[in-house]
KOLKE-811622 format. One record per residue (C-alpha): residue in one letter; x, y, z; residue number from 1. Coordinates in Angstrom, 2 decimals, always signed. Example, Ala and Ser with C-alpha at 12.3 -4.5 7.8 and 13.67 -1.06 7.14 Angstrom:
REM KOLKE-811622
rec code A; px +12.30; py -4.50; pz +7.80; pos 1
rec code S; px +13.67; py -1.06; pz +7.14; pos 2
END
This chain:
REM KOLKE-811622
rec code X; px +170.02; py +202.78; pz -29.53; pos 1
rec code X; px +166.34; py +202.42; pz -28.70; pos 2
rec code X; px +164.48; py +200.84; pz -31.11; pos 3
rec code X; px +161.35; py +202.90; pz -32.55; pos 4
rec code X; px +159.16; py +199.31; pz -32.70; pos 5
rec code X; px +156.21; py +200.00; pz -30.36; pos 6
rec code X; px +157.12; py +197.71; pz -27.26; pos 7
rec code X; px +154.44; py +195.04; pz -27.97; pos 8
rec code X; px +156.23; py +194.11; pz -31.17; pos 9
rec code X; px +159.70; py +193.80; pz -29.48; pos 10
rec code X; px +160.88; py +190.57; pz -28.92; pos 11
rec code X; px +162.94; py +189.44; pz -26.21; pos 12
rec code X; px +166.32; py +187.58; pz -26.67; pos 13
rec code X; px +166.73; py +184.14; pz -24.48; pos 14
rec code X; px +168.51; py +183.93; pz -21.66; pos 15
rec code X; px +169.73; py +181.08; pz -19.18; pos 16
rec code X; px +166.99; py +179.98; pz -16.79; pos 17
rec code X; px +164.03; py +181.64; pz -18.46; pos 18
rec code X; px +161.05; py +179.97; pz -17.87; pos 19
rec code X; px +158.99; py +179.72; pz -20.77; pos 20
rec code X; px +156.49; py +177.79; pz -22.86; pos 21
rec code X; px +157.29; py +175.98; pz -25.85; pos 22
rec code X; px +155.63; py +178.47; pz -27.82; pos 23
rec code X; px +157.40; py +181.88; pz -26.46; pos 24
rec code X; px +161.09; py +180.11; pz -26.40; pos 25
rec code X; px +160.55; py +179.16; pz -30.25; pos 26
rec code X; px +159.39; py +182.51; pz -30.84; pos 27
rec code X; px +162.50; py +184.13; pz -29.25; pos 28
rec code X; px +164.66; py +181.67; pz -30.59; pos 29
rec code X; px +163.54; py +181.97; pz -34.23; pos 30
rec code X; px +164.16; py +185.82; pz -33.75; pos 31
rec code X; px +168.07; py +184.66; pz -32.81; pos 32
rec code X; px +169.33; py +183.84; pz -36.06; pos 33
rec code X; px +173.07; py +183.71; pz -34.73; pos 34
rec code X; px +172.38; py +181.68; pz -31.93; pos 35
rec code X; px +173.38; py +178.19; pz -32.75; pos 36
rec code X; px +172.19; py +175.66; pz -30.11; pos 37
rec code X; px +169.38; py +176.67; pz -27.30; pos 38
rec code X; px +167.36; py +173.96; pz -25.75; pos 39
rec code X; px +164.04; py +174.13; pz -23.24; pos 40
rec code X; px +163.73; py +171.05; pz -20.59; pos 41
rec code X; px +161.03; py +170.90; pz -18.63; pos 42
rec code X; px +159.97; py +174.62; pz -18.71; pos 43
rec code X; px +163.69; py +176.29; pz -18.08; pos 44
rec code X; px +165.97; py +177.63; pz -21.32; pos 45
rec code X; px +169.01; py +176.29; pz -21.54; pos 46
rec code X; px +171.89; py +177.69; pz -23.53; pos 47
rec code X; px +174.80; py +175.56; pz -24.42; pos 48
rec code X; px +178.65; py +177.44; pz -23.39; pos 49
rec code X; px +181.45; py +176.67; pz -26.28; pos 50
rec code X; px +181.82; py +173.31; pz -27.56; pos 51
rec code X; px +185.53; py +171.33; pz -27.06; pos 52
rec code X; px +187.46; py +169.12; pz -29.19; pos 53
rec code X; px +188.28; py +166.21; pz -27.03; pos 54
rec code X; px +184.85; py +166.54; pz -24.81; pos 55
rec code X; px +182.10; py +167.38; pz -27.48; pos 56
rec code X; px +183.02; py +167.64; pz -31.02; pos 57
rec code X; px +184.94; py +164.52; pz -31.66; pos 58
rec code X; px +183.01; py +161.90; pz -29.60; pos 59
rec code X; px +180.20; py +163.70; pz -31.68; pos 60
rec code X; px +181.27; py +163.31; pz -34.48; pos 61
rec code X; px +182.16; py +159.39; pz -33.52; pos 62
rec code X; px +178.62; py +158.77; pz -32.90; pos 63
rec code X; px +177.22; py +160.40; pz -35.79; pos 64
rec code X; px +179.55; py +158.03; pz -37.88; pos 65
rec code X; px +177.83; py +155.08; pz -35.99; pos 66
rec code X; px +174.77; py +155.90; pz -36.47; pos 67
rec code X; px +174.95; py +157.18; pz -40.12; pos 68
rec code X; px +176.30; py +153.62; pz -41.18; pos 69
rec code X; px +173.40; py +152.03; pz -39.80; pos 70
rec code X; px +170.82; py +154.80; pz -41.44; pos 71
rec code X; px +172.63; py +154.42; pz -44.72; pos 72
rec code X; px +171.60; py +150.63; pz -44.64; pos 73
rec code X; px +168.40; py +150.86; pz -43.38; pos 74
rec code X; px +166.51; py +153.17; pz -45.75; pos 75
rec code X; px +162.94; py +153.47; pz -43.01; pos 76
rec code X; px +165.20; py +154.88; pz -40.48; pos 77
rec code X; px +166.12; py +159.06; pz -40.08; pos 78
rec code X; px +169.36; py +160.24; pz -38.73; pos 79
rec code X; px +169.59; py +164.17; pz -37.53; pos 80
rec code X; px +172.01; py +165.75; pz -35.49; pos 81
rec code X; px +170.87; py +168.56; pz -33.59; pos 82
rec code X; px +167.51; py +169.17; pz -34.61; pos 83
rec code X; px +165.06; py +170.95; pz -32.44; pos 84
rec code X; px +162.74; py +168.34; pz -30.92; pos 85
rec code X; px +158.92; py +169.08; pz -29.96; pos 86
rec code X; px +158.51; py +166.88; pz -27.36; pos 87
rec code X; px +155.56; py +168.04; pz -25.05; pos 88
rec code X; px +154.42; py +172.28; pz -23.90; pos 89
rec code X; px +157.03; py +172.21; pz -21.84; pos 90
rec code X; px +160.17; py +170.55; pz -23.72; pos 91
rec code X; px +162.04; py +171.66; pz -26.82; pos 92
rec code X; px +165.13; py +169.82; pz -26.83; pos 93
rec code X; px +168.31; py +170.09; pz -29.21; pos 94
rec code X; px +169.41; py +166.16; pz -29.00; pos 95
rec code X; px +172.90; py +165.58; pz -30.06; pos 96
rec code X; px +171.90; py +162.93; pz -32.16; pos 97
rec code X; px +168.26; py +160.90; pz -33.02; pos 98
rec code X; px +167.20; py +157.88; pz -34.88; pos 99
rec code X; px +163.70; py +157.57; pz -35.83; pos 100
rec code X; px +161.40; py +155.48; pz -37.94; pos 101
rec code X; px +159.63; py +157.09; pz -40.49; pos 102
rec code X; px +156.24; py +158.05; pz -39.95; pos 103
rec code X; px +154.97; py +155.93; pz -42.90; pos 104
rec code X; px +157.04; py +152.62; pz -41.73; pos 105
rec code X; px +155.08; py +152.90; pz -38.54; pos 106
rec code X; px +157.81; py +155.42; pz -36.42; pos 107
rec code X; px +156.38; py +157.36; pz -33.38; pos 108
rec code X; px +157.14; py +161.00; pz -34.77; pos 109
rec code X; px +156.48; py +163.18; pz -37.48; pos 110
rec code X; px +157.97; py +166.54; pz -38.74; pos 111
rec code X; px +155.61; py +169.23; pz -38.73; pos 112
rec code X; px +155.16; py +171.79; pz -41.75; pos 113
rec code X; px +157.22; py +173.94; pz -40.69; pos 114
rec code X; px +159.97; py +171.25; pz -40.45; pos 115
rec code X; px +160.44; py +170.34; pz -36.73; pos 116
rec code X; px +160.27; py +166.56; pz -35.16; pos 117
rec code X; px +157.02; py +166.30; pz -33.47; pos 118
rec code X; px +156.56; py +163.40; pz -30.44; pos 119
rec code X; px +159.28; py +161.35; pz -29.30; pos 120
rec code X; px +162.10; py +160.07; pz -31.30; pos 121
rec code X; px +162.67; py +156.32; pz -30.97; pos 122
rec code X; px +166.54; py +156.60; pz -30.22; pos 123
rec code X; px +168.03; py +160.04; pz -28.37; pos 124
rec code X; px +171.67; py +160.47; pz -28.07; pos 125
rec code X; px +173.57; py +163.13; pz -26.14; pos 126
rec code X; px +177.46; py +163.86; pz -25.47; pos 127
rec code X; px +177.32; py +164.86; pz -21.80; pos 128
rec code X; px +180.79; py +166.14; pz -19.57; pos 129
rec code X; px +180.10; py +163.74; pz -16.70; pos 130
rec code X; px +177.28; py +162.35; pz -14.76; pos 131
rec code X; px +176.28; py +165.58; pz -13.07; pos 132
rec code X; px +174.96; py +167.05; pz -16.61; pos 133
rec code X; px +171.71; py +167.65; pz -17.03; pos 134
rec code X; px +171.52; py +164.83; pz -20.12; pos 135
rec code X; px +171.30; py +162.59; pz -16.55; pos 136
rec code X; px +168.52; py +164.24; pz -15.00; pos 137
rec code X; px +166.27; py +166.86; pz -16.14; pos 138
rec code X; px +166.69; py +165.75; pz -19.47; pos 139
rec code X; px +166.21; py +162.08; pz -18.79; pos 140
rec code X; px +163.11; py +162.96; pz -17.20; pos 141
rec code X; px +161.54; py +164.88; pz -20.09; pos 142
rec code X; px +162.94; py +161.62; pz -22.61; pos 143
rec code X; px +161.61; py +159.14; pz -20.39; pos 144
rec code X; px +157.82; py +160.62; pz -19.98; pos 145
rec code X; px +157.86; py +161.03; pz -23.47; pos 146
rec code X; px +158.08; py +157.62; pz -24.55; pos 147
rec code X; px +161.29; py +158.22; pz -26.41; pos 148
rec code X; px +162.39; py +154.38; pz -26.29; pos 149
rec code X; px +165.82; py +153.96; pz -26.21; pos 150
rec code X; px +168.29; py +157.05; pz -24.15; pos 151
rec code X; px +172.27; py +156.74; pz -24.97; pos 152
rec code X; px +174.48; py +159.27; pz -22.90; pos 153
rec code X; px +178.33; py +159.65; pz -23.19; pos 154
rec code X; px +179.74; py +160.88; pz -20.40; pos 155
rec code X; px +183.02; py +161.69; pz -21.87; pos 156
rec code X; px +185.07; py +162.97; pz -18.65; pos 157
rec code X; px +183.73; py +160.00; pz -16.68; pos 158
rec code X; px +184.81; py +158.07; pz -19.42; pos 159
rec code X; px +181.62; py +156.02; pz -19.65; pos 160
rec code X; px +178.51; py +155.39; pz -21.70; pos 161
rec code X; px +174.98; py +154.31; pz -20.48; pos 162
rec code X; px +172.37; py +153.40; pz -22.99; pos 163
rec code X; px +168.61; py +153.15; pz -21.47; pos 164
rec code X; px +165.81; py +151.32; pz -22.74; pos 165
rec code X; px +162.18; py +152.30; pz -21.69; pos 166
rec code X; px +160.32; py +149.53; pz -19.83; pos 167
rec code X; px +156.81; py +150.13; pz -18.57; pos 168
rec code X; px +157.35; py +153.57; pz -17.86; pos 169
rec code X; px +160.88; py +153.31; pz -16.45; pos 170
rec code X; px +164.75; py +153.37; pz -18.53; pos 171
rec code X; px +166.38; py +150.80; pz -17.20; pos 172
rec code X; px +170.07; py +149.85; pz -18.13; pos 173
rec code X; px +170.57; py +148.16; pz -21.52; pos 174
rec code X; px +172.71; py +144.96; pz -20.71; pos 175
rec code X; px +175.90; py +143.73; pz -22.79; pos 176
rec code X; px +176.48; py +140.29; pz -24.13; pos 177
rec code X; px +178.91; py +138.16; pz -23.40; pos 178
rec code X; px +181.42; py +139.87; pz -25.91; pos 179
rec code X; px +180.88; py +143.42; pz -24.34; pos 180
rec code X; px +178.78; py +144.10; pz -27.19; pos 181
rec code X; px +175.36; py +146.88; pz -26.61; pos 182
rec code X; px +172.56; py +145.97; pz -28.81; pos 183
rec code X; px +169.37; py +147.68; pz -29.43; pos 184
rec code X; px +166.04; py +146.41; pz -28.85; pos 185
rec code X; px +164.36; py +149.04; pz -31.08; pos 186
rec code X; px +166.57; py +149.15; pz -34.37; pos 187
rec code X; px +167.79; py +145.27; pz -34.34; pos 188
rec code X; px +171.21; py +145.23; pz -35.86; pos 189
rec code X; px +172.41; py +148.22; pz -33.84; pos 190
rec code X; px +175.28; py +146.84; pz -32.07; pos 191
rec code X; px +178.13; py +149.02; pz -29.97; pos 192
rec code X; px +181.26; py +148.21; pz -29.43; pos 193
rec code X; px +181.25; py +150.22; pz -26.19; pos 194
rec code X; px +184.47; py +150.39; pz -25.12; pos 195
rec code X; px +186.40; py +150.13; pz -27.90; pos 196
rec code X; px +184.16; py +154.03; pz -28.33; pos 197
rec code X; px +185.34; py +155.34; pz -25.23; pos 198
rec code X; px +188.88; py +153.95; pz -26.53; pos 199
rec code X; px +188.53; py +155.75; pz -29.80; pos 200
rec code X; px +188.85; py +152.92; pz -31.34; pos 201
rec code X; px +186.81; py +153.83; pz -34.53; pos 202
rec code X; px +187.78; py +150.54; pz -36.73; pos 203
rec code X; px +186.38; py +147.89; pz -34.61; pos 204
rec code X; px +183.09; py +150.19; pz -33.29; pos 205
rec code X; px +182.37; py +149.91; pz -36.90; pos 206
rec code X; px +183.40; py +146.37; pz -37.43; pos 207
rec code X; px +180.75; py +145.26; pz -34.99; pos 208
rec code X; px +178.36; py +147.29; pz -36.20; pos 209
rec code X; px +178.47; py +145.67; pz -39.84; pos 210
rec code X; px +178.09; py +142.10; pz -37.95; pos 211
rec code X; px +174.95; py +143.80; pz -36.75; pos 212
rec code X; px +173.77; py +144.66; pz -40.29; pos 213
rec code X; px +174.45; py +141.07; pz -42.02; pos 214
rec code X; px +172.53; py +140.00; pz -38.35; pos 215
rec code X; px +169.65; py +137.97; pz -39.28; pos 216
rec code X; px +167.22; py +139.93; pz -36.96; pos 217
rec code X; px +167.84; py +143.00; pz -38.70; pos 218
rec code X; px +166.74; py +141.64; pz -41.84; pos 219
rec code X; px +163.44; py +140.62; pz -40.43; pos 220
rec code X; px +163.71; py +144.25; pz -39.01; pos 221
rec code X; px +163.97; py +145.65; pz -42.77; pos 222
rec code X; px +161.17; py +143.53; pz -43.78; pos 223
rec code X; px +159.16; py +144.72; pz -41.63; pos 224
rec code X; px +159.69; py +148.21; pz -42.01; pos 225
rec code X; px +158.69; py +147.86; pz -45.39; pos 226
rec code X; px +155.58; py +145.72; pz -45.00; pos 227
rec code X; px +154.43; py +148.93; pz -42.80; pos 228
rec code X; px +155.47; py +151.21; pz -45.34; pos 229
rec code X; px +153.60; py +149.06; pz -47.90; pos 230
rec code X; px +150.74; py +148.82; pz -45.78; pos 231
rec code X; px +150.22; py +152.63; pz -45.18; pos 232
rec code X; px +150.95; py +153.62; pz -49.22; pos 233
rec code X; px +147.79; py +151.48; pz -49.96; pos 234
END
């Protein structure tokens, strides 16, 4: 069927290797209603096949559990999966995961009016197949420039996790202590368990993690989220 709109209002769907602007892809991809996850790096669309269990959804759904404890106890921090990140004119990322500080305790983004993350989240997380997605390249690029501080990417078939940390311009590989233990230099208190992750090993991941929240650098972390929050409310 043709459709009778005159062709200047007609808009066109998104496809796989488009290159667009930010502002074009948004426009298409607001006009997609059914289309559930469609990302632009660095200029190029990308459009996510089927999700699997074992590959996507559950070690997804591992780190959001992670992460949520931590937001849950730390009241200046924002968890969202999936949302639609406005990074620069040329990057529109769907992140599998971010943690942010609030604007008013002193965070680096903001969410625009009509409800999209603006500027670079402090902590990105994405669930990648192996080391040849484009989570590792591409997208690290775009993350990196940004200023988004702190890059963690499962590579689930690979069967390992690297967490990045942004120094001077470059991510460089976040070391473990001597227990095996990752901890974050943005959100103090944030400690992984790595291994026992990639083991599914749910119980202790999250048994760490609460030593990190009774840690007493993250309570000098809360503090002074809230003295910033304080600050800015005056």
């Amino acid at each position: 069927m043709v459709s009778s709109l005159p062709k200047c209002f007609q808009i066109p769907p998104l496809e796989n290797g488009d290159r667009l602007t930010r502002y074009e892809f948004e426009r298409r991809y607001n006009a997609m209603p059914h289309l559930k996850k469609a990302e632009l790096i660095e200029g190029i669309v990308h459009m996510a096949a089927a999700l699997r269990f074992r590959s996507h959804g559950q070690p997804h759904a591992n780190i959001a559990i992670w992460l949520g404890l931590y937001q849950t106890a730390t009241l200046e921090v924002a968890l969202a999966i999936e949302p639609t990140v406005r990074l620069d004119s040329d990057n529109a990322p769907q992140p599998d995961a971010v943690l942010l500080i609030e604007e008013k305790a002193g965070g680096q983004t903001r969410v625009s009016e009509d409800d999209y993350i603006e500027g670079a989240p402090e902590l990105v997380v994405e669930i990648a197949a192996s080391s040849a997605a484009i989570d590792l390249h591409a997208k690290k690029q775009a993350y990196r420039r940004n200023g988004v501080k702190e890059y963690i990417v499962w590579q689930v078939l690979d069967e390992k996790l690297s967490w990045f940390y942004l120094d001077k311009g470059e991510y460089l590989d976040l070391p473990a202590d001597e227990d095996g233990v990752l901890r974050s230099r943005v959100f103090p208190g944030l400690w992984l368990a790595a291994n026992e992750l990639l083991a599914g090993n749910m119980q202790q991941v999250l048994a760490v993690l609460q030593r990190g929240l009774s840690s007493t650098e993250r309570e000098v972390f809360v503090q002074d989220l809230r003295s910033a929050g304080d600050a800015q409310s005056e």
